[in-house]
N, C-alpha and C positions, 0 to 999 in steps of 0.2 A: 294332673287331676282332671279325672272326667266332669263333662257338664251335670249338674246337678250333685256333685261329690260335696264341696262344699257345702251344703244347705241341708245334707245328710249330716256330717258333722257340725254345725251350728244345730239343728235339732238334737242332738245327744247331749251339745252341751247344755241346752235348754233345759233338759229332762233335767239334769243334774243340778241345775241351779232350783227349778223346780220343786225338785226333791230337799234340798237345802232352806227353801224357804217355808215348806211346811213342816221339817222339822224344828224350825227356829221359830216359826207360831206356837206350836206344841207346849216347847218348852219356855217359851212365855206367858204362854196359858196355862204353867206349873206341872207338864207333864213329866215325869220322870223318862230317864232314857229306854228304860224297860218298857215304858208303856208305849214312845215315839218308836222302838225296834217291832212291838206288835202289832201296833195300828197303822205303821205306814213303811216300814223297812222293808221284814221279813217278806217273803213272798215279789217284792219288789220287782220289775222284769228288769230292771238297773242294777239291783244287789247282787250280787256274786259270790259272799262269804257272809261268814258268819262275824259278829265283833269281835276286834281281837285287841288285847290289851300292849301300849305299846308307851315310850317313855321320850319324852320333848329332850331335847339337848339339853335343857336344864332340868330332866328326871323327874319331869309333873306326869303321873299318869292322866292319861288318854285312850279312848276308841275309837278305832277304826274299824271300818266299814267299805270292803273293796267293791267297785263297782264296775261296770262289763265293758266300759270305757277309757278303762286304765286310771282314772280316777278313784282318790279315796276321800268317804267323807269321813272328818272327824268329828268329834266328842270330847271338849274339855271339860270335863265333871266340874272342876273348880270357879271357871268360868259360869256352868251350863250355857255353854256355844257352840253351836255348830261351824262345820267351815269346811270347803272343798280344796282339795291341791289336785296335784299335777305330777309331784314330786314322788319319785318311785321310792319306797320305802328302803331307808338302811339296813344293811346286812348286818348282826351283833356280828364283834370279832371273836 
């Protein structure tokens, strides 16, 4: 890793955390996810897709949201909580 490489990546993850904590003011502040995908997602220079719906190992739906870091944020509706991974999404068999 080149000099200044790391500080490159720590800012990306910044944005992401970022990004995660103003969606989790939102919808503490009662925003529905529709309104946290218009007012702060969409358009995103970090988002990459669109929501897509997808199901926990114990089969709670959820959204995800890929983002240009290989990172995806979620959306547990049941919860209303947001939350970042890491983890590259499961292939259905």
């Amino acid at each position: 890793m080149g000099k200044g490489e790391g500080a490159l990546d720590d800012a990306v993850v910044d944005t992401a955390n970022d990004l995660l904590i103003r969606c989790t003011w939102a919808a503490r502040g009662g925003a529905a996810f529709q309104a946290v995908w218009d007012s702060i997602l969409k358009g995103h220079p970090l988002v990459v897709s669109s929501p897509v719906q997808t199901l926990t190992d114990d089969l709670r739906s959820q959204l995800e949201v890929r983002l240009i870091n290989g990172q995806r944020l979620i959306y547990d509706s049941a919860t209303n909580q947001y939350s970042v991974s890491w983890a590259p999404r499961r292939r259905p068999f």
